[in-house]
C-alpha positions as CSV (number, residue, x, y, z in Angstrom):
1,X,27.8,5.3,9.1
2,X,25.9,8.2,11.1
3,X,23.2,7.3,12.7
4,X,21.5,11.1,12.7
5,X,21.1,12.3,9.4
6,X,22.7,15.7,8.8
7,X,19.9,17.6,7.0
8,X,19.6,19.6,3.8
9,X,19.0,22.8,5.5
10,X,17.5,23.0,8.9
11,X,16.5,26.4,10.8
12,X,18.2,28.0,13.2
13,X,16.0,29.4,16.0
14,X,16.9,31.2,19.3
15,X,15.6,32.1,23.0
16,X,14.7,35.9,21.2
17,X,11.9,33.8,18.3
18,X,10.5,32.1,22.1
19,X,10.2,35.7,23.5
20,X,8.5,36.7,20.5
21,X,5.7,34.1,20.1
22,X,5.5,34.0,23.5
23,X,4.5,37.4,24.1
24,X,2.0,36.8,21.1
25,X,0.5,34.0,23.0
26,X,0.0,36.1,26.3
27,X,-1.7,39.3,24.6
28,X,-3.5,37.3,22.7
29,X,-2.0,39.1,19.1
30,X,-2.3,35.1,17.1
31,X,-3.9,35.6,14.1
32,X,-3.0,38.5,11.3
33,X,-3.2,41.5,13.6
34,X,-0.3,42.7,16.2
35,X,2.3,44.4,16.4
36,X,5.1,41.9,14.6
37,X,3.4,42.2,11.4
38,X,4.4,46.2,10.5
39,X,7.1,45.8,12.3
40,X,8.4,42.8,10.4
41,X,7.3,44.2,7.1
42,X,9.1,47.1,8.0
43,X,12.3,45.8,8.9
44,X,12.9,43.2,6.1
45,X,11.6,45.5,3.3
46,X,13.7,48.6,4.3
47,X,16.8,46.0,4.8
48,X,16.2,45.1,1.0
49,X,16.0,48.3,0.0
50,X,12.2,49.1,-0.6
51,X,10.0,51.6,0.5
52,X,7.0,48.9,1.5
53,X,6.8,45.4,2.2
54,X,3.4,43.4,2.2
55,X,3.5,39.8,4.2
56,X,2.1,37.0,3.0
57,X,1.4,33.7,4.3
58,X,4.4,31.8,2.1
59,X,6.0,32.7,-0.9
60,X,4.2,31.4,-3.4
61,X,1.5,33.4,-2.3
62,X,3.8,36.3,-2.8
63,X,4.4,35.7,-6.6
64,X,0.6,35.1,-7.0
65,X,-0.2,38.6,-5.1
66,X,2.5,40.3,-6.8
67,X,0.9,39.8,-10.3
68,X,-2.5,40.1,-9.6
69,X,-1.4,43.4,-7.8
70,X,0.0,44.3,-11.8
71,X,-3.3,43.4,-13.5
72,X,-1.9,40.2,-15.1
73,X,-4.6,38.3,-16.3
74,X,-5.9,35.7,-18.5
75,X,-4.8,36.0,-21.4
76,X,-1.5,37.8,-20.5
77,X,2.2,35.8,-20.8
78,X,4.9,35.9,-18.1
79,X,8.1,35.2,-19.4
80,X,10.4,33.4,-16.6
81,X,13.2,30.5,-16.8
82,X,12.3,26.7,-17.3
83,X,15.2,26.2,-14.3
84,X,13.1,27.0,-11.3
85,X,11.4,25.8,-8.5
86,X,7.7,25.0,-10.0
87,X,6.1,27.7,-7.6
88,X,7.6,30.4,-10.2
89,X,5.5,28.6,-13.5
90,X,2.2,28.1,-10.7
91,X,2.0,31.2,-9.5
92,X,1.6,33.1,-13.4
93,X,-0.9,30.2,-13.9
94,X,-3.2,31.0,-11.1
95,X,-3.3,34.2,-12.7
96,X,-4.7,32.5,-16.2
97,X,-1.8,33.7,-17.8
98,X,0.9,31.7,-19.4
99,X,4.2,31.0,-18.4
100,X,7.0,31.7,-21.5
101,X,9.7,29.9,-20.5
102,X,13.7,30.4,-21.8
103,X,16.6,28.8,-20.8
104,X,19.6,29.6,-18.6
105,X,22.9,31.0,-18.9
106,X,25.6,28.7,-18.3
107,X,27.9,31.2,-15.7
108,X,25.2,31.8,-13.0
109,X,22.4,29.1,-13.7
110,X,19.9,32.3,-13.9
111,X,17.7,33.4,-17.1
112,X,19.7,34.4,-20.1
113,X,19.4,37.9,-21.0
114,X,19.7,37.2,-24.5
115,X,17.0,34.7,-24.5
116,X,14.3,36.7,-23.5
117,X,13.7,39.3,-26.1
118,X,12.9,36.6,-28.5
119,X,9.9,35.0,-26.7
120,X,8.1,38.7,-26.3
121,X,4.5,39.0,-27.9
122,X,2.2,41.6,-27.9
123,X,0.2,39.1,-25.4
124,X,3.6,39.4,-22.8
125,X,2.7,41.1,-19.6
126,X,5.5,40.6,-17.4
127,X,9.6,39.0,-17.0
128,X,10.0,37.1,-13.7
129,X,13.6,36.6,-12.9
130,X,14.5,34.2,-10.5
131,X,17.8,34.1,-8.4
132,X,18.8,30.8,-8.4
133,X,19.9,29.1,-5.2
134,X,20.7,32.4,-4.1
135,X,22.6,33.9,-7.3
136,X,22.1,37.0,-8.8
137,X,20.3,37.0,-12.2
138,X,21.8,39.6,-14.8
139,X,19.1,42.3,-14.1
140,X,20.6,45.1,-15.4
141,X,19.7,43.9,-19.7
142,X,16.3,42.4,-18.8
143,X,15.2,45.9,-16.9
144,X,16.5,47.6,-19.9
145,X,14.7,44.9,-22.3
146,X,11.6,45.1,-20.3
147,X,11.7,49.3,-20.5
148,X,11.9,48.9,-24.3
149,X,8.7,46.9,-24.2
150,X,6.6,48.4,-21.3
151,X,6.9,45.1,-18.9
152,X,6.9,44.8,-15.5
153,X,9.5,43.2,-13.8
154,X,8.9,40.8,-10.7
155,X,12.4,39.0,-9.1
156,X,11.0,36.0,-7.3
157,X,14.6,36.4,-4.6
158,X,12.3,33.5,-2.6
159,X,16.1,31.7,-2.3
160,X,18.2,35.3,-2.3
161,X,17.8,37.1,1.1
162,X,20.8,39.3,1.1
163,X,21.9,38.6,-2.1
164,X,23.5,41.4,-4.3
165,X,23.6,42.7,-7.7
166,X,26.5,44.9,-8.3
167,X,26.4,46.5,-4.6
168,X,22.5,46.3,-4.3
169,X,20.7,43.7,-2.8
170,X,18.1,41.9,-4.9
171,X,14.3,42.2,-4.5
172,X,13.9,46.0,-5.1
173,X,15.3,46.2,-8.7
174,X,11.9,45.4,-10.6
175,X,8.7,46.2,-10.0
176,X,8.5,44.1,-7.1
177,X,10.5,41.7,-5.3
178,X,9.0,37.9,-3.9
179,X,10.6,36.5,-0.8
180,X,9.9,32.9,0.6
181,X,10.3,32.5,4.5
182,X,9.7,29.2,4.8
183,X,11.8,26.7,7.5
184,X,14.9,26.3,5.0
185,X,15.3,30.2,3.7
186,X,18.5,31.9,5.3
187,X,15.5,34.0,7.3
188,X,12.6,32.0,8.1
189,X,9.1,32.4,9.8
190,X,7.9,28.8,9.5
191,X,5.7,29.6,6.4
192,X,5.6,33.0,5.3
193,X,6.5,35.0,2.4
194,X,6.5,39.0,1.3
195,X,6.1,41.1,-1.7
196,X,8.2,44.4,-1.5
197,X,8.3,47.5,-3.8
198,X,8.8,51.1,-3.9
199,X,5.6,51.5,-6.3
200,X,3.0,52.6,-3.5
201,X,0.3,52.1,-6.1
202,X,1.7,48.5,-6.4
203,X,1.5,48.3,-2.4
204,X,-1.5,49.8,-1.9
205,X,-3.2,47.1,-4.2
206,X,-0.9,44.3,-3.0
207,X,-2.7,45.2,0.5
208,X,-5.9,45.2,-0.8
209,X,-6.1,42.0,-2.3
210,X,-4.5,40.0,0.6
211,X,-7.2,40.6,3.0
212,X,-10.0,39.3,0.9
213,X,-10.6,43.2,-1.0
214,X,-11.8,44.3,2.1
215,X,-12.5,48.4,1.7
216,X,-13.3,50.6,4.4
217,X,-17.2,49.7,4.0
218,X,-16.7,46.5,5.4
219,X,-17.7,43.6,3.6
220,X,-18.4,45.6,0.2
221,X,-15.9,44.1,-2.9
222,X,-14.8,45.9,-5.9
223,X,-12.1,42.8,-6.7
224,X,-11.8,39.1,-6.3
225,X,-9.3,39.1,-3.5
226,X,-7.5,36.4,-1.6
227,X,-7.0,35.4,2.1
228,X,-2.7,35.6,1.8
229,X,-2.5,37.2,5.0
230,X,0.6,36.3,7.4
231,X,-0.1,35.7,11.4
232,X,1.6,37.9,14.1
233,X,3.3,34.8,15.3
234,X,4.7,34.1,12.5
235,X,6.3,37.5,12.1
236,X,7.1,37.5,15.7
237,X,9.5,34.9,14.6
238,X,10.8,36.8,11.4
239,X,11.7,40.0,13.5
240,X,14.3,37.9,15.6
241,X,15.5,36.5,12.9
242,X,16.1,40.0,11.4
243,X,18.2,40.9,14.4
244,X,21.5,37.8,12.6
245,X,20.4,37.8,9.1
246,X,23.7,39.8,8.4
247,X,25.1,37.1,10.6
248,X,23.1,33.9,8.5
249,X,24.0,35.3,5.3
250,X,28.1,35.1,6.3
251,X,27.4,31.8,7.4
252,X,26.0,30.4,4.0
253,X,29.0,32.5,2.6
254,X,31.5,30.9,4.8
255,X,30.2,27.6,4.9
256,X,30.3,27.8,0.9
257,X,33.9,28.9,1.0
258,X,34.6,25.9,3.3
259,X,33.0,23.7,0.9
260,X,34.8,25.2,-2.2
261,X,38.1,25.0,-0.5
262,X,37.4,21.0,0.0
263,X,36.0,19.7,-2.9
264,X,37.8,22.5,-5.8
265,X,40.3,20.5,-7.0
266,X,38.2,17.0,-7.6
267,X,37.2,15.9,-10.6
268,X,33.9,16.1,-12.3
269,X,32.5,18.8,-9.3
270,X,31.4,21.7,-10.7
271,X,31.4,24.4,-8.1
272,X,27.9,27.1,-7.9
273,X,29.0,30.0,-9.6
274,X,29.1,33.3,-8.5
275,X,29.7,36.4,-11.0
276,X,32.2,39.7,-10.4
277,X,29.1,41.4,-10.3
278,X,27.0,39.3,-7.7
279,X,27.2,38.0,-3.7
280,X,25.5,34.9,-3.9
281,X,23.9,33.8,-0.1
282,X,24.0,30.1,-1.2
283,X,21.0,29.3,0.3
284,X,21.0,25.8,-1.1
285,X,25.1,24.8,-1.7
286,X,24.7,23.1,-5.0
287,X,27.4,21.5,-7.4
288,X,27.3,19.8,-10.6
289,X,28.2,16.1,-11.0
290,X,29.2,15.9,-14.4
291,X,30.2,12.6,-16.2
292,X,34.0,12.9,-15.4
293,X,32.9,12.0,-11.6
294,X,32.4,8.3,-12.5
295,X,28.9,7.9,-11.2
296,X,26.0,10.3,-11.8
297,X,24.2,12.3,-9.4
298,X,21.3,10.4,-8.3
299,X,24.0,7.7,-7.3
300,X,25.9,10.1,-5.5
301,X,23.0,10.6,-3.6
302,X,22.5,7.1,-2.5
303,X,26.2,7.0,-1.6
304,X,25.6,10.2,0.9
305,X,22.4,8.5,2.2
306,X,24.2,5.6,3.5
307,X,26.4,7.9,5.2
308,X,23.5,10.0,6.8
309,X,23.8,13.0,4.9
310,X,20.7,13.9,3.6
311,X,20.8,15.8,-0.2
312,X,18.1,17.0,-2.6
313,X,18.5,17.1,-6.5
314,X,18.5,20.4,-8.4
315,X,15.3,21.7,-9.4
316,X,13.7,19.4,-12.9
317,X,12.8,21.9,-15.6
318,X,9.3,23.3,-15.8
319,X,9.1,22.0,-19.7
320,X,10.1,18.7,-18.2
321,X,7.3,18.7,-15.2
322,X,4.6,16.0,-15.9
323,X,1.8,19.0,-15.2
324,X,3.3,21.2,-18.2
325,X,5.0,18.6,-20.1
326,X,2.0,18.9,-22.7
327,X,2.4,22.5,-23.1
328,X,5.8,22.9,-24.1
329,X,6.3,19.9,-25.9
330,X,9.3,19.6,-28.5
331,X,10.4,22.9,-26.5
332,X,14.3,22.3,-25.5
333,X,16.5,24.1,-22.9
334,X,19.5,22.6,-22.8
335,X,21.6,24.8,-19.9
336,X,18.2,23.9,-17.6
337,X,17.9,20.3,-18.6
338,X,21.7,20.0,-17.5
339,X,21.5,21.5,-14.1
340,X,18.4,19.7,-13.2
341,X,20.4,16.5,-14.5
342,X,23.5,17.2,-13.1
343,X,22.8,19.3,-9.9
344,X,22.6,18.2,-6.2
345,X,21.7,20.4,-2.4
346,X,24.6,19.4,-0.3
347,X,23.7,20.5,3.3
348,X,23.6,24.1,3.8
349,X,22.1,25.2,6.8
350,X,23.0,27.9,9.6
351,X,23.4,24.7,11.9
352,X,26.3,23.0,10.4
353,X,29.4,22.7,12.0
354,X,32.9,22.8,10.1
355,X,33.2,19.0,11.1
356,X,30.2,18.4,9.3
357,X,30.7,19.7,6.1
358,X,34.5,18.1,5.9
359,X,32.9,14.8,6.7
360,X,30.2,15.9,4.0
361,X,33.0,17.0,1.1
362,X,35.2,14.0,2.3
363,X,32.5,11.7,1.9
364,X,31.7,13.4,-1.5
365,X,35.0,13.1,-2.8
366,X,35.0,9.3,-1.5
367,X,32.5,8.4,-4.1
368,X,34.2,9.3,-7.0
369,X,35.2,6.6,-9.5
């Protein structure tokens, strides 16, 4: 047994994120003013391909700004899938609007194109596709569902940095594009977050209702705004992780091949997909457990914390969350209630080492029965 606990996904930080917080520290530029911040928004939106990026203080914030920056409102429905982190179902709920939910296709674990048209309504405002563990949703049907039907389109990529659909990386395909920044995301400012878009309109009100609504006679307020703004020092941080996030993203990739070449011929693993179409970052390295493994997932778990290997279960429906439970009851999605069954986050950080993940699959393929 280890005695130090390999983690789920740690950061990995250099002597250039010092410099930068540093230097933040000694001019004085801490709070949501300096230099870091335009240049950071700058450098991560263009990378994505978008005209304008708008940081927030994490990414939830980001989902919340980018709606209220559409209009959605009370009243309004978001449709977005059940398998999802439960950010994704709060953030169209601060909004008073109300999450739709459909199900997931079985290849890539994303929404299901097919699914969506049917839960439309004259009340539906928006589609928010998630990219799930840092897969590629199908976006090409549900932009060309959500054209038919006047809909904005918002990719919460909070898990996809880098990530690619059909040669073009994810976050500028809709409307607007959600990234989380938080300690485990492949680039990382602490907390932190950013909405990016090529709609200036979109950016221009995303602005606005970050700072509070603040206008250029100060302290006058046309809208309810919110205090979402992002500090200098953290996006000191983010612009030095900007200088290897080519670099991180090949390491998720690599580490995932490692991981795929270990464990692909067991038993009762199913591998994390990724289509033709798509480069999946594998920001979280997640396999199925299905029944054929001998013991189910939440054992499996138990068996890795023994060994110090520290794991985290796939994301639990939103129809199956205690806080929404009520509101979707008798709804079923199947593909989402399997992968939040079956699903486990083996360790998938920038950190590990190529020793770590064999004694990771090894010890994996050690508690099959």
């Amino acid at each position: 047994m280890r005695l130090k606990m390999i983690p789920v996904c740690e950061p990995k930080l250099g002597k250039k994120e010092l410099e930068n917080v540093i230097d933040c520290i000694k001019t004085n530029w801490i709070s949501s003013k300096g230099k870091y911040i335009t240049e950071f928004e700058e450098k991560f939106s263009r990378y994505c391909g978008a005209k304008y990026g708008i940081a927030t203080c994490n990414g939830t914030t980001a989902l919340h700004l980018a709606l209220a920056s559409l209009g959605v409102k009370t009243g309004d429905e978001v449709i977005i899938p059940s398998f999802t982190m439960i950010a994704t179902a709060n953030s169209v709920t601060y909004t008073g609007a109300k999450p739709v939910l459909v199900d997931s296709e079985p290849m890539t674990w994303n929404m299901d194109p097919i699914k969506v048209e049917d839960k439309i309504t004259k009340r539906t405002k928006a589609v928010m596709v998630v990219h799930a563990y840092g897969h590629p949703a199908d976006m090409n049907p549900i932009l060309e569902i959500a054209e038919k039907h006047d809909l904005h389109v918002i990719e919460d990529a909070a898990e996809a940095h880098g990530a690619e659909y059909k040669g073009k990386r994810v976050g500028a395909l809709g409307d607007a594009g959600c990234f989380s920044f938080y300690a485990n995301k492949i680039v990382t400012t602490g907390e932190g977050g950013m909405v990016i878009t090529n709609d200036e309109k979109i950016a221009e009100m995303a602005r606005l209702l970050r700072d509070h609504a603040f206008e250029p006679k100060r302290f006058i307020h046309r809208y309810i705004g919110f205090n979402y703004r992002m500090t200098n020092l953290q996006a000191a941080i983010g612009v030095a992780q900007m200088e290897l996030i080519d670099e991180s993203v090949e390491t998720r990739r690599r580490n995932a091949k490692l991981y795929n070449s270990l464990l692909k011929d067991t038993v009762g693993i199913t591998l994390p997909p990724e289509a033709p179409w798509a480069k999946n970052v594998y920001w979280m390295y997640t396999v199925l457990i299905e029944d054929s493994f001998g013991i189910g997932r939440d054992e499996l778990m138990k068996h890795l914390k023994e060994r110090g290997i520290d794991t985290r279960s796939a994301f639990y429906p939103i129809h199956t969350q205690p806080v929404y439970a009520k509101r979707y009851m008798g709804e079923k999605y199947p593909v989402a209630e399997e992968i939040g069954r079956k699903g486990i986050n083996l360790p998938s950080g920038n950190t590990l080492t190529k020793e770590q993940i064999e004694f990771i699959a090894n010890a994996v393929i050690s508690a099959r029965k």
